[in-house]
LUMDO-411157 format. One line per field, with one value per residue (C-alpha): x, y, z; residue in one letter. Coordinates in steps of 0.25 Angstrom, whole numbers. Example, Ala and Ser with C-alpha at 12.3 -4.5 7.8 and 13.67 -1.06 7.14 Angstrom:
! residues 2
xx (49; 55)
yy (-18; -4)
zz (31; 29)
type (A; S)
END
This chain:
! residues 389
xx (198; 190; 187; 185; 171; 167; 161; 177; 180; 168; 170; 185; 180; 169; 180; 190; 178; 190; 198; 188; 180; 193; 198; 182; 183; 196; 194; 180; 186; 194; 181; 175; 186; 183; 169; 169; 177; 170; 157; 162; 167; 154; 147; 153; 154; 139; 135; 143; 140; 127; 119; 130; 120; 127; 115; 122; 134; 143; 152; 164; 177; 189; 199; 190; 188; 174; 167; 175; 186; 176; 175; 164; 160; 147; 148; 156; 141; 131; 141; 141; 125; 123; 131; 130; 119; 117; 113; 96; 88; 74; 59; 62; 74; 85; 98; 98; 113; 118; 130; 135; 146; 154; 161; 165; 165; 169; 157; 157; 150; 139; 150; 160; 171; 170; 170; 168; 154; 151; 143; 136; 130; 118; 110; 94; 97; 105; 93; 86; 96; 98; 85; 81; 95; 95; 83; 79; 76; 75; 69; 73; 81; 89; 85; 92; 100; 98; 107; 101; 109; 104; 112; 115; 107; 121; 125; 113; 117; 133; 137; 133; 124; 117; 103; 90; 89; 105; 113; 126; 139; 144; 158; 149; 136; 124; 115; 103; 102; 87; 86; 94; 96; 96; 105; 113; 127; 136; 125; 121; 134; 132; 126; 118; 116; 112; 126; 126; 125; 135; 145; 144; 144; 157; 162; 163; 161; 161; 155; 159; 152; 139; 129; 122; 111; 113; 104; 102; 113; 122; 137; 144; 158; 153; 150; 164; 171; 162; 166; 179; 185; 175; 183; 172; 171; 179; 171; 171; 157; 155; 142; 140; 140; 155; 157; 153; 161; 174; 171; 172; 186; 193; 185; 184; 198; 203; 193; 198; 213; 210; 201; 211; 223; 214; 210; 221; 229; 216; 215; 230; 225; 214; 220; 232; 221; 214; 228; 230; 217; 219; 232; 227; 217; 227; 237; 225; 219; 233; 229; 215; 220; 229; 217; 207; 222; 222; 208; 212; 208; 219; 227; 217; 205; 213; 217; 202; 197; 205; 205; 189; 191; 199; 189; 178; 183; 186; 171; 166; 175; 170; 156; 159; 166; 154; 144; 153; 151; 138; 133; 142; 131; 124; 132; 133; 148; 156; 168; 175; 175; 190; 185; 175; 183; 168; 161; 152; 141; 139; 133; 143; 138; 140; 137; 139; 151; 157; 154; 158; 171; 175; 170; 179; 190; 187; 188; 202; 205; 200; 208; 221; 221; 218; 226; 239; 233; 225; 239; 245; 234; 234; 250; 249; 251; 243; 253; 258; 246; 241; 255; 254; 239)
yy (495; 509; 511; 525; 528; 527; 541; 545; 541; 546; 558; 559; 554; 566; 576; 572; 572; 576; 566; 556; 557; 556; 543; 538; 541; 537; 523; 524; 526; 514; 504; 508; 504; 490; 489; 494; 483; 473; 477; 476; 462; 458; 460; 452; 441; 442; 444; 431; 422; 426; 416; 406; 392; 380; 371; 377; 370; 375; 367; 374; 367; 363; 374; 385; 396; 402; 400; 409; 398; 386; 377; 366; 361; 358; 343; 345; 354; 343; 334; 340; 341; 328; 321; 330; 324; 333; 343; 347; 346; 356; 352; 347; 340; 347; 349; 362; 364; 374; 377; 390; 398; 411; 423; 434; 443; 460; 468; 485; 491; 502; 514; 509; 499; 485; 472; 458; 453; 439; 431; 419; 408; 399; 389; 390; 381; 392; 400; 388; 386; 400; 402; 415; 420; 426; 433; 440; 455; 462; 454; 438; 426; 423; 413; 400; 400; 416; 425; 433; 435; 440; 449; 453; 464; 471; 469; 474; 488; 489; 481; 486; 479; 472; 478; 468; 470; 474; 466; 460; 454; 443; 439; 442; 437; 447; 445; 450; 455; 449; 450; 457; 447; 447; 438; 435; 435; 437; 433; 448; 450; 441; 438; 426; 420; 406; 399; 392; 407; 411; 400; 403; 419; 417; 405; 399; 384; 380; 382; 389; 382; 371; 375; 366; 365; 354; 346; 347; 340; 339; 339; 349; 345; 329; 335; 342; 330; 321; 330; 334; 321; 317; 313; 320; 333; 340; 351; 359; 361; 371; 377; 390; 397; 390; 395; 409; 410; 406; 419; 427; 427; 432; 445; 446; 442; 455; 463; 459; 463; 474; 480; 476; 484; 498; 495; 493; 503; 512; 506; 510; 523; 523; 517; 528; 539; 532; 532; 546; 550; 542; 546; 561; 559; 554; 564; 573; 567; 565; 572; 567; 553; 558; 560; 547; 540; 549; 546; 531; 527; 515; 512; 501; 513; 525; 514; 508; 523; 526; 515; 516; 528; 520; 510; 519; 528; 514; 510; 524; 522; 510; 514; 526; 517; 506; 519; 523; 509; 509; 516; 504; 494; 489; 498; 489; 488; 475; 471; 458; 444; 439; 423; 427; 441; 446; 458; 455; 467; 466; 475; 481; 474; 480; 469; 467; 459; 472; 483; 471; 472; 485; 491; 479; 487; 498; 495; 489; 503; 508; 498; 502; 515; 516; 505; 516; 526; 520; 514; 527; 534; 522; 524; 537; 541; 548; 557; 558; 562; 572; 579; 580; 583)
zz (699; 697; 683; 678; 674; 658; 660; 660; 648; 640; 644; 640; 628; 627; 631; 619; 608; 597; 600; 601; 588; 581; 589; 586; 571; 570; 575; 567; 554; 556; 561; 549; 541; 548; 548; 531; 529; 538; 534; 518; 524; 530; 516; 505; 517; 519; 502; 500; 512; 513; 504; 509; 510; 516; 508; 495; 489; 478; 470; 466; 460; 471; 472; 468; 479; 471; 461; 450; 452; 450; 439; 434; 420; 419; 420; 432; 438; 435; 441; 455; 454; 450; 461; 472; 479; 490; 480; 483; 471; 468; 467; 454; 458; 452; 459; 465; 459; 450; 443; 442; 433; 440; 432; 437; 425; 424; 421; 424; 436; 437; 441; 432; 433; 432; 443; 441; 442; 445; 434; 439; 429; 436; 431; 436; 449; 453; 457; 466; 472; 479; 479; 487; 487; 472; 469; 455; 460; 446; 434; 431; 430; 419; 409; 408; 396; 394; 393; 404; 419; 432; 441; 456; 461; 465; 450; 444; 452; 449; 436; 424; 415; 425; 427; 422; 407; 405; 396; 402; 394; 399; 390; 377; 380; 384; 397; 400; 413; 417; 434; 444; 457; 472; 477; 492; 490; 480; 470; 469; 463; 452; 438; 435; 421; 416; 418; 405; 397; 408; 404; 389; 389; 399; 394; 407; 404; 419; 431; 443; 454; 457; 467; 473; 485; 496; 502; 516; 525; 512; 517; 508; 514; 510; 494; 494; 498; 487; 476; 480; 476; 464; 451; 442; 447; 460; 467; 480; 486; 497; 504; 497; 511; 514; 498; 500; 515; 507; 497; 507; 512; 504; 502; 517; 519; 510; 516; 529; 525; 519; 530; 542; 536; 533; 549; 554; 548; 552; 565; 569; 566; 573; 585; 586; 586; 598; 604; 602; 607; 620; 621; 621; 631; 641; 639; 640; 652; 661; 672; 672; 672; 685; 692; 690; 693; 706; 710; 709; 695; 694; 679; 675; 677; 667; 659; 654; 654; 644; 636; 639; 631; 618; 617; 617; 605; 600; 601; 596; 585; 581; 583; 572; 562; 561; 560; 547; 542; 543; 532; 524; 528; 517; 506; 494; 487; 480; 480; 474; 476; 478; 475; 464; 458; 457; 463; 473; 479; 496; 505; 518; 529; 543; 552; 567; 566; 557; 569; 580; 574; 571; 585; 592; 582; 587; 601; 598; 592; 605; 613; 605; 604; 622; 626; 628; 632; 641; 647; 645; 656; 665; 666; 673; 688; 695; 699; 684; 678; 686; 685; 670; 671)
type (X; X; X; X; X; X; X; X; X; X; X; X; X; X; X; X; X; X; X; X; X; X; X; X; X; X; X; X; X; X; X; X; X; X; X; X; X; X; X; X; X; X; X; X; X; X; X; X; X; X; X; X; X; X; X; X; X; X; X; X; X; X; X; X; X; X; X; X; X; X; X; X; X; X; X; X; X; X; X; X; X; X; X; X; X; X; X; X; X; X; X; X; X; X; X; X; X; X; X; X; X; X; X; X; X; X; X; X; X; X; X; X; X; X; X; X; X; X; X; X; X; X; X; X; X; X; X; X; X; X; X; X; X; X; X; X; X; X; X; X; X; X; X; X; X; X; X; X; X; X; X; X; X; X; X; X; X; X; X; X; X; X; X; X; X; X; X; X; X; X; X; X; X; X; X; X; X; X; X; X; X; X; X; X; X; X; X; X; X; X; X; X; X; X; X; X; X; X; X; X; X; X; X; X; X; X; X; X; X; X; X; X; X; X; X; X; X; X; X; X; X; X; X; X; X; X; X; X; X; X; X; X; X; X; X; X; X; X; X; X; X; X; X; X; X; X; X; X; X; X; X; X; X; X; X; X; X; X; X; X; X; X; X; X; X; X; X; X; X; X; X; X; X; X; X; X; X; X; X; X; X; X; X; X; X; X; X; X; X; X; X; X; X; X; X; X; X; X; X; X; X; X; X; X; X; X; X; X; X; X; X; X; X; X; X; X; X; X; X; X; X; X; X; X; X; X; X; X; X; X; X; X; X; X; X; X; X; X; X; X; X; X; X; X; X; X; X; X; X; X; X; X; X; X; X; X; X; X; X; X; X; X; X; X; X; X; X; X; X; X; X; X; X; X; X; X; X; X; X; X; X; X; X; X; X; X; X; X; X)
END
Protein backbone atom coordinates (compact mmCIF):
# COMPACT_ATOMS: atom_id res chain seq x y z
CA UNK A 1 0.00 0.00 0.00
CA UNK A 2 1.51 3.58 -1.43
CA UNK A 3 1.23 5.99 1.40
CA UNK A 4 1.06 9.60 0.47
CA UNK A 5 4.19 11.49 1.35
CA UNK A 6 4.27 13.46 4.75
CA UNK A 7 5.49 16.57 2.57
CA UNK A 8 1.56 16.50 1.37
CA UNK A 9 0.41 17.10 4.37
CA UNK A 10 2.57 19.71 5.69
CA UNK A 11 1.98 21.62 3.13
CA UNK A 12 -1.71 21.59 3.19
CA UNK A 13 -1.06 22.55 6.63
CA UNK A 14 1.15 25.73 5.41
CA UNK A 15 -1.58 26.57 2.78
CA UNK A 16 -4.49 26.98 5.53
CA UNK A 17 -2.17 28.90 8.05
CA UNK A 18 -5.98 30.64 9.26
CA UNK A 19 -7.50 27.75 9.96
CA UNK A 20 -4.73 26.22 11.47
CA UNK A 21 -3.56 28.46 14.21
CA UNK A 22 -7.18 28.50 15.34
CA UNK A 23 -7.59 24.65 15.50
CA UNK A 24 -3.72 24.75 17.21
CA UNK A 25 -5.02 27.46 19.81
CA UNK A 26 -7.98 26.01 20.20
CA UNK A 27 -6.88 22.60 21.15
CA UNK A 28 -4.03 24.71 23.21
CA UNK A 29 -6.36 26.53 25.37
CA UNK A 30 -7.85 23.31 26.46
CA UNK A 31 -4.17 21.15 27.17
CA UNK A 32 -3.49 24.00 29.30
CA UNK A 33 -6.49 23.64 31.13
CA UNK A 34 -5.11 20.15 31.84
CA UNK A 35 -1.69 20.71 32.44
CA UNK A 36 -2.79 23.88 35.03
CA UNK A 37 -4.57 21.62 36.91
CA UNK A 38 -2.14 18.65 36.77
CA UNK A 39 0.69 20.74 37.37
CA UNK A 40 -1.29 22.30 40.64
CA UNK A 41 -1.89 18.46 41.22
CA UNK A 42 1.69 17.49 41.15
CA UNK A 43 2.56 20.18 43.73
CA UNK A 44 0.69 19.74 46.82
CA UNK A 45 1.25 15.84 46.04
CA UNK A 46 5.01 16.40 46.14
CA UNK A 47 4.88 19.31 49.21
CA UNK A 48 3.22 16.49 51.27
CA UNK A 49 4.75 13.31 50.26
CA UNK A 50 7.96 14.64 49.83
CA UNK A 51 9.56 14.13 53.53
CA UNK A 52 7.56 10.88 53.50
CA UNK A 53 10.30 8.43 55.70
CA UNK A 54 9.23 4.79 55.88
CA UNK A 55 11.85 4.72 59.16
CA UNK A 56 9.33 7.21 60.79
CA UNK A 57 6.04 6.07 62.62
CA UNK A 58 3.10 8.13 63.58
CA UNK A 59 0.77 7.12 66.05
CA UNK A 60 -2.61 8.43 65.69
CA UNK A 61 -5.95 7.16 67.22
CA UNK A 62 -8.07 4.22 65.40
CA UNK A 63 -10.58 5.89 63.05
CA UNK A 64 -9.03 8.96 62.63
CA UNK A 65 -8.08 9.92 59.01
CA UNK A 66 -5.39 12.93 60.38
CA UNK A 67 -4.17 14.16 62.72
CA UNK A 68 -6.94 17.10 63.55
CA UNK A 69 -9.35 14.22 64.24
CA UNK A 70 -6.70 12.45 66.55
CA UNK A 71 -6.85 12.17 70.32
CA UNK A 72 -4.26 11.20 73.29
CA UNK A 73 -3.88 12.18 76.85
CA UNK A 74 -0.79 12.43 77.99
CA UNK A 75 -0.74 9.10 79.96
CA UNK A 76 -1.79 7.48 76.82
CA UNK A 77 1.78 9.31 74.84
CA UNK A 78 4.37 7.99 77.54
CA UNK A 79 2.47 4.88 77.11
CA UNK A 80 3.20 4.25 73.52
CA UNK A 81 6.82 5.39 74.08
CA UNK A 82 7.58 3.39 76.68
CA UNK A 83 6.31 -0.07 75.32
CA UNK A 84 7.00 0.36 71.98
CA UNK A 85 10.34 -1.13 71.78
CA UNK A 86 11.17 -0.69 68.27
CA UNK A 87 11.45 2.78 68.96
CA UNK A 88 15.44 4.02 68.32
CA UNK A 89 16.77 6.09 71.19
CA UNK A 90 19.83 9.11 70.80
CA UNK A 91 23.49 9.13 72.21
CA UNK A 92 22.07 9.74 75.49
CA UNK A 93 19.66 7.20 75.29
CA UNK A 94 16.31 8.92 74.99
CA UNK A 95 13.71 7.81 72.84
CA UNK A 96 13.61 9.50 69.78
CA UNK A 97 9.59 10.08 70.17
CA UNK A 98 7.57 12.90 70.54
CA UNK A 99 4.18 13.81 71.07
CA UNK A 100 2.71 16.30 69.11
CA UNK A 101 -0.60 18.81 69.51
CA UNK A 102 -2.51 19.93 65.87
CA UNK A 103 -4.98 23.15 65.73
CA UNK A 104 -5.89 24.61 62.80
CA UNK A 105 -6.77 27.98 63.93
CA UNK A 106 -8.28 31.46 61.65
CA UNK A 107 -5.52 34.10 61.41
CA UNK A 108 -5.88 37.12 58.44
CA UNK A 109 -3.44 37.13 55.34
CA UNK A 110 -1.21 39.74 54.19
CA UNK A 111 -3.85 40.99 51.17
CA UNK A 112 -6.63 40.76 53.25
CA UNK A 113 -8.97 37.95 54.23
CA UNK A 114 -8.50 35.24 56.40
CA UNK A 115 -7.50 31.35 56.05
CA UNK A 116 -6.90 28.78 58.50
CA UNK A 117 -3.39 28.32 59.41
CA UNK A 118 -2.19 25.15 61.00
CA UNK A 119 -0.61 25.49 64.74
CA UNK A 120 1.64 22.78 65.66
CA UNK A 121 2.77 22.22 69.49
CA UNK A 122 6.37 19.98 69.57
CA UNK A 123 8.26 18.89 72.39
CA UNK A 124 12.34 19.40 71.95
CA UNK A 125 12.60 15.61 70.33
CA UNK A 126 10.52 16.79 67.75
CA UNK A 127 13.63 18.74 66.13
CA UNK A 128 16.07 15.38 66.18
CA UNK A 129 13.91 13.52 64.94
CA UNK A 130 13.51 15.24 61.48
CA UNK A 131 16.75 16.58 61.65
CA UNK A 132 17.80 18.35 58.38
CA UNK A 133 14.35 18.59 57.12
CA UNK A 134 13.27 21.70 59.41
CA UNK A 135 15.89 24.18 59.40
CA UNK A 136 15.84 27.69 61.36
CA UNK A 137 16.60 30.31 58.28
CA UNK A 138 15.95 33.65 60.27
CA UNK A 139 16.72 33.84 63.97
CA UNK A 140 16.10 31.01 66.64
CA UNK A 141 14.31 28.14 68.25
CA UNK A 142 11.71 28.73 70.75
CA UNK A 143 12.41 28.16 74.43
CA UNK A 144 10.89 25.20 76.12
CA UNK A 145 8.18 26.54 78.31
CA UNK A 146 8.21 30.07 76.50
CA UNK A 147 5.78 31.74 75.07
CA UNK A 148 7.90 32.16 71.81
CA UNK A 149 6.68 30.10 68.19
CA UNK A 150 8.52 29.61 65.05
CA UNK A 151 6.79 29.67 61.75
CA UNK A 152 7.01 28.43 57.94
CA UNK A 153 8.85 30.44 55.64
CA UNK A 154 5.57 30.44 53.42
CA UNK A 155 3.79 31.88 56.60
CA UNK A 156 6.29 34.41 57.44
CA UNK A 157 5.40 35.93 53.78
CA UNK A 158 1.40 35.64 53.68
CA UNK A 159 -0.17 35.75 57.26
CA UNK A 160 -0.03 38.56 59.32
CA UNK A 161 1.91 38.90 62.25
CA UNK A 162 4.28 36.29 61.49
CA UNK A 163 7.68 38.04 60.83
CA UNK A 164 10.64 37.53 63.69
CA UNK A 165 10.11 39.92 66.36
CA UNK A 166 5.92 40.24 65.77
CA UNK A 167 3.59 39.26 68.26
CA UNK A 168 0.88 36.56 67.57
CA UNK A 169 -2.40 35.85 69.50
CA UNK A 170 -3.06 32.63 70.01
CA UNK A 171 -6.94 32.39 71.98
CA UNK A 172 -5.71 35.17 74.50
CA UNK A 173 -2.08 34.38 74.85
CA UNK A 174 0.68 36.58 73.20
CA UNK A 175 3.67 34.80 71.24
CA UNK A 176 6.62 36.00 70.30
CA UNK A 177 7.61 35.35 66.86
CA UNK A 178 11.60 34.28 67.59
CA UNK A 179 12.87 32.35 63.85
CA UNK A 180 11.32 31.91 60.76
CA UNK A 181 11.82 27.91 59.35
CA UNK A 182 12.60 26.12 56.33
CA UNK A 183 10.85 23.11 56.28
CA UNK A 184 9.96 19.96 53.43
CA UNK A 185 6.33 19.52 53.27
CA UNK A 186 3.55 20.73 54.75
CA UNK A 187 5.89 21.98 57.59
CA UNK A 188 6.47 25.37 55.81
CA UNK A 189 2.72 26.01 56.35
CA UNK A 190 2.74 25.64 60.00
CA UNK A 191 3.57 27.35 63.40
CA UNK A 192 5.63 25.74 66.11
CA UNK A 193 5.52 26.26 69.83
CA UNK A 194 6.33 24.36 72.97
CA UNK A 195 3.30 21.94 73.03
CA UNK A 196 2.72 22.38 76.75
CA UNK A 197 2.23 26.43 76.11
CA UNK A 198 0.16 25.42 73.10
CA UNK A 199 -2.08 23.06 75.00
CA UNK A 200 -2.75 25.88 77.77
CA UNK A 201 -3.21 28.98 75.48
CA UNK A 202 -5.66 26.56 73.35
CA UNK A 203 -6.97 24.66 75.82
CA UNK A 204 -6.34 21.50 73.87
CA UNK A 205 -5.62 18.92 76.79
CA UNK A 206 -4.75 16.27 74.36
CA UNK A 207 -2.48 15.27 72.01
CA UNK A 208 -3.08 14.70 68.23
CA UNK A 209 -0.48 12.30 67.30
CA UNK A 210 2.92 10.33 68.81
CA UNK A 211 5.95 10.33 66.30
CA UNK A 212 8.16 8.07 66.66
CA UNK A 213 11.60 6.70 64.95
CA UNK A 214 11.95 2.97 64.22
CA UNK A 215 14.82 0.91 64.32
CA UNK A 216 16.03 -0.56 61.44
CA UNK A 217 14.02 -3.79 60.33
CA UNK A 218 10.98 -2.80 62.70
CA UNK A 219 7.73 -4.21 61.26
CA UNK A 220 5.15 -1.24 61.37
CA UNK A 221 2.31 -3.50 60.24
CA UNK A 222 3.71 -5.95 63.50
CA UNK A 223 3.25 -2.63 65.92
CA UNK A 224 -0.13 -1.82 64.40
CA UNK A 225 -1.34 -5.35 65.10
CA UNK A 226 0.34 -5.24 68.90
CA UNK A 227 -1.38 -1.89 69.82
CA UNK A 228 -4.48 -2.33 67.92
CA UNK A 229 -5.86 -4.74 70.42
CA UNK A 230 -4.13 -3.43 73.65
CA UNK A 231 -6.52 -2.99 76.56
CA UNK A 232 -4.56 0.14 77.90
CA UNK A 233 -4.32 2.40 75.00
CA UNK A 234 -5.75 1.60 71.15
CA UNK A 235 -3.64 3.21 68.45
CA UNK A 236 -3.17 3.18 64.57
CA UNK A 237 0.50 3.45 63.53
CA UNK A 238 1.60 4.02 60.10
CA UNK A 239 4.84 5.05 58.11
CA UNK A 240 4.79 8.72 57.98
CA UNK A 241 5.24 8.35 54.10
CA UNK A 242 2.03 5.75 53.94
CA UNK A 243 0.59 8.79 56.22
CA UNK A 244 1.29 11.55 54.06
CA UNK A 245 0.04 9.40 50.70
CA UNK A 246 -3.28 8.95 52.52
CA UNK A 247 -3.46 13.03 52.73
CA UNK A 248 -3.24 13.25 49.54
CA UNK A 249 -6.35 11.84 48.00
CA UNK A 250 -8.78 13.80 48.61
CA UNK A 251 -7.29 16.95 47.42
CA UNK A 252 -6.14 15.19 44.40
CA UNK A 253 -9.18 13.56 43.98
CA UNK A 254 -11.39 16.96 43.68
CA UNK A 255 -8.62 18.36 41.72
CA UNK A 256 -9.10 15.45 39.45
CA UNK A 257 -13.01 16.23 39.28
CA UNK A 258 -12.84 19.24 38.94
CA UNK A 259 -10.18 19.43 36.19
CA UNK A 260 -11.76 16.69 34.02
CA UNK A 261 -15.24 18.39 33.82
CA UNK A 262 -13.55 22.03 32.60
CA UNK A 263 -11.72 19.69 29.94
CA UNK A 264 -14.02 17.90 28.93
CA UNK A 265 -16.49 20.47 28.33
CA UNK A 266 -13.35 22.33 26.53
CA UNK A 267 -12.26 19.24 24.91
CA UNK A 268 -15.79 18.86 23.13
CA UNK A 269 -15.02 22.33 21.97
CA UNK A 270 -11.78 21.85 20.83
CA UNK A 271 -12.58 18.67 19.24
CA UNK A 272 -15.65 20.20 17.02
CA UNK A 273 -13.22 22.96 15.90
CA UNK A 274 -10.56 20.22 14.61
CA UNK A 275 -13.59 18.77 12.91
CA UNK A 276 -14.58 21.67 11.25
CA UNK A 277 -11.33 22.51 10.16
CA UNK A 278 -10.75 19.13 8.48
CA UNK A 279 -13.90 19.09 7.32
CA UNK A 280 -13.08 22.45 5.44
CA UNK A 281 -10.11 21.31 4.04
CA UNK A 282 -11.83 18.32 2.19
CA UNK A 283 -14.63 20.09 0.92
CA UNK A 284 -11.71 22.53 -0.18
CA UNK A 285 -9.61 19.94 -1.39
CA UNK A 286 -12.29 17.70 -3.46
CA UNK A 287 -10.82 17.80 -6.59
CA UNK A 288 -7.38 17.44 -5.42
CA UNK A 289 -8.19 14.33 -3.63
CA UNK A 290 -9.81 13.13 -7.19
CA UNK A 291 -6.50 13.14 -8.44
CA UNK A 292 -4.09 11.36 -5.85
CA UNK A 293 -7.28 8.56 -6.09
CA UNK A 294 -6.68 8.91 -9.92
CA UNK A 295 -2.99 8.53 -9.82
CA UNK A 296 -3.72 5.26 -7.70
CA UNK A 297 -3.59 6.54 -4.04
CA UNK A 298 -5.86 3.63 -2.50
CA UNK A 299 -8.59 4.65 0.68
CA UNK A 300 -6.26 3.47 3.21
CA UNK A 301 -3.45 6.22 1.71
CA UNK A 302 -6.35 9.62 1.78
CA UNK A 303 -7.51 8.31 4.74
CA UNK A 304 -4.04 8.46 6.94
CA UNK A 305 -2.93 11.77 5.07
CA UNK A 306 -5.76 13.28 6.47
CA UNK A 307 -5.96 12.08 9.71
CA UNK A 308 -1.83 12.85 9.53
CA UNK A 309 -2.99 16.14 9.33
CA UNK A 310 -5.47 15.98 12.67
CA UNK A 311 -3.05 14.54 14.88
CA UNK A 312 -0.52 17.01 13.74
CA UNK A 313 -2.58 20.01 14.80
CA UNK A 314 -3.36 17.83 17.71
CA UNK A 315 0.53 17.64 18.52
CA UNK A 316 1.10 21.44 17.83
CA UNK A 317 -1.82 22.11 20.02
CA UNK A 318 -0.53 20.34 22.66
CA UNK A 319 2.89 21.62 22.31
CA UNK A 320 1.26 25.52 22.60
CA UNK A 321 -0.79 24.40 25.65
CA UNK A 322 2.41 22.99 27.89
CA UNK A 323 4.36 26.53 26.61
CA UNK A 324 1.28 28.42 28.42
CA UNK A 325 1.86 26.46 31.41
CA UNK A 326 5.19 26.89 31.72
CA UNK A 327 5.43 30.06 33.07
CA UNK A 328 3.26 28.35 36.02
CA UNK A 329 6.41 26.23 37.15
CA UNK A 330 7.39 27.03 40.37
CA UNK A 331 4.75 29.99 41.09
CA UNK A 332 3.85 29.72 44.65
CA UNK A 333 -0.03 29.65 45.70
CA UNK A 334 -2.07 27.73 48.68
CA UNK A 335 -4.84 26.09 48.72
CA UNK A 336 -6.64 23.95 51.70
CA UNK A 337 -6.23 20.72 53.20
CA UNK A 338 -9.57 18.72 52.96
CA UNK A 339 -8.10 16.14 55.94
CA UNK A 340 -6.48 19.03 57.96
CA UNK A 341 -9.05 22.21 57.13
CA UNK A 342 -5.64 24.19 56.90
CA UNK A 343 -4.01 26.10 54.36
CA UNK A 344 -1.19 24.64 53.12
CA UNK A 345 1.55 26.84 50.40
CA UNK A 346 3.18 24.49 47.34
CA UNK A 347 4.85 25.40 44.28
CA UNK A 348 3.10 24.42 40.57
CA UNK A 349 5.11 21.76 39.44
CA UNK A 350 5.35 20.96 35.67
CA UNK A 351 6.78 17.57 35.59
CA UNK A 352 7.29 15.07 32.73
CA UNK A 353 4.42 12.99 33.81
CA UNK A 354 2.11 16.48 33.40
CA UNK A 355 3.41 17.33 29.64
CA UNK A 356 3.32 13.31 28.92
CA UNK A 357 -0.35 13.63 29.52
CA UNK A 358 -1.65 16.46 28.20
CA UNK A 359 0.27 15.97 24.47
CA UNK A 360 -1.37 12.13 24.49
CA UNK A 361 -4.58 14.45 25.10
CA UNK A 362 -4.04 16.33 22.54
CA UNK A 363 -3.38 13.65 20.09
CA UNK A 364 -6.68 12.25 21.23
CA UNK A 365 -8.02 15.63 20.30
CA UNK A 366 -6.43 15.30 17.09
CA UNK A 367 -7.61 11.65 16.50
CA UNK A 368 -11.15 12.88 17.14
CA UNK A 369 -11.52 15.66 15.70
CA UNK A 370 -9.80 13.58 11.86
CA UNK A 371 -11.25 10.40 12.23
CA UNK A 372 -14.69 11.60 9.93
CA UNK A 373 -13.13 13.67 7.95
CA UNK A 374 -10.64 11.52 7.10
CA UNK A 375 -13.57 8.83 6.33
CA UNK A 376 -15.34 11.21 4.73
CA UNK A 377 -12.11 11.72 1.88
CA UNK A 378 -11.33 8.16 1.89
CA UNK A 379 -15.24 7.52 0.66
CA UNK A 380 -14.84 9.33 -2.43
CA UNK A 381 -14.65 8.13 -6.16
CA UNK A 382 -12.40 9.02 -8.30
CA UNK A 383 -14.89 9.80 -10.93
CA UNK A 384 -17.04 11.74 -8.00
CA UNK A 385 -14.33 13.96 -7.03
CA UNK A 386 -13.01 15.24 -9.97
CA UNK A 387 -16.50 16.13 -11.21
CA UNK A 388 -17.26 18.20 -8.20
CA UNK A 389 -13.64 19.52 -8.29
Amino acid sequence: MALLPIGYSVRSLLRRRTATVLTVLSIGATVAVLAGMGCLRQGFTAMVTERGRTDLAVFLRPGATSEGESGFPRESVDLLVKETAEVAVDGEGRPLAAGEMFLAVRRRKVDGGETNVAIRGVEPQTFAIHGDDVRIVEGRKFDPGADEVIVGRSLSERIQDCRVGDVLVLNTTPFRVVGVMEARGAFDSEIWGDVRRMQHALQRPILSRVIAVLKPGSDVAAIAARWQDDPRVQAAVYTERDYLENQTRQLSATLAVVGGFLVVVMGIAAAFTGVNAMLAAVAARVHEIGILRALGFGRAAVFFAFLFEALALGLLGGLVGCLLVVPLHGVRTGTTNFDTFSEVAFSFRLTPEVVGQALVFSLVLGLLGGTLPAWRACRMRPTQALRRG
